[in-house]
N, C-alpha and C positions, 0 to 999 in steps of 0.2 A: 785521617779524616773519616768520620763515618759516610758510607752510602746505603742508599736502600733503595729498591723499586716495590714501589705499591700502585696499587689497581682502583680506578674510580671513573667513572662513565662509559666504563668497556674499554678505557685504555690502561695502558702499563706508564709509567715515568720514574725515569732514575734520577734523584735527587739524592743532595746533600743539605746540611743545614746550613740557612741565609738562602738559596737559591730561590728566585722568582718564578712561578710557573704558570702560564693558561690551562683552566680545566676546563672540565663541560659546566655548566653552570648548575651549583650549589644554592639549595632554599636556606641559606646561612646570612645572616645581617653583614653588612660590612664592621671591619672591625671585630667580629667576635673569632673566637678559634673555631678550629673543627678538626677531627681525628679523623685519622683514617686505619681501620685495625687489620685491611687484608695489605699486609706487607709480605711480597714474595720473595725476599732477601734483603738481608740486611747484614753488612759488611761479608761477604762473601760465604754466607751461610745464606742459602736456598732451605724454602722450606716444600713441603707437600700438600695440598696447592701453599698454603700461605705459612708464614712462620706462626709460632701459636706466643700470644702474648707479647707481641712486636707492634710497635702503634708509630704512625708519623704525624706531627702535630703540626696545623701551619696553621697562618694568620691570614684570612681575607681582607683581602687590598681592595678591592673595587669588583663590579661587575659592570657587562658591556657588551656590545656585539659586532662581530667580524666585518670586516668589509664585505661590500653587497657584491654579489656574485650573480649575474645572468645565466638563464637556460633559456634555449632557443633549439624549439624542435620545429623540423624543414622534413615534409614531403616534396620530393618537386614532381611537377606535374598534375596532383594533390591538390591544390590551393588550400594546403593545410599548412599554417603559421603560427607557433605559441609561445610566446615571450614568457619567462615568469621572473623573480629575483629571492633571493633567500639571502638572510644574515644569522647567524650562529651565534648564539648566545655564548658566553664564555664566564667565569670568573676566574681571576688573576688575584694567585693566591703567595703568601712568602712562606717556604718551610720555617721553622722556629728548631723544634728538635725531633731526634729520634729516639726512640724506646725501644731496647729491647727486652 
């Protein structure tokens, strides 16, 4: 089975082909493909940073955003109190193939 780890939104992910994955969120339509050409190994060939001419193809599934997460900054004594909330965009994409 092929594997490969390639790089997109300042992270790394090891993937195979068919596997499902959440990235950081891509200006890609739903539906269309999207490559990814910095693949830092691919079947147990590492490259320098990246293998040269190695691409990972996948299918965008949807986009969407994480569940909402609270920040709560407390001085005590302070009467200082700051609630805020934040959700993280994502798309959730399928590998299709790998190229090397």
């Amino acid at each position: 089975m092929e594997k490969a780890i390639f790089e997109t939104g300042g992270k790394q992910y090891v993937v195979e082909p068919g596997n499902v994955v959440y990235v950081e969120k891509l200006n890609v339509p739903t539906g269309e493909e999207v490559t990814f050409s910095n693949v830092m190994m691919i079947n147990g060939v590492f490259g320098r940073p990246y293998v040269s001419g190695a691409k990972v193809v996948a299918k965008v599934l949807k986009h969407g955003k994480q569940k909402k997460i609270k920040i709560f900054k407390y001085n005590p004594k302070k009467k200082y109190r700051k609630t805020q909330g934040h959700r993280q965009p994502y798309t959730k994409i399928e590998i299709t193939k790998i190229e090397a």
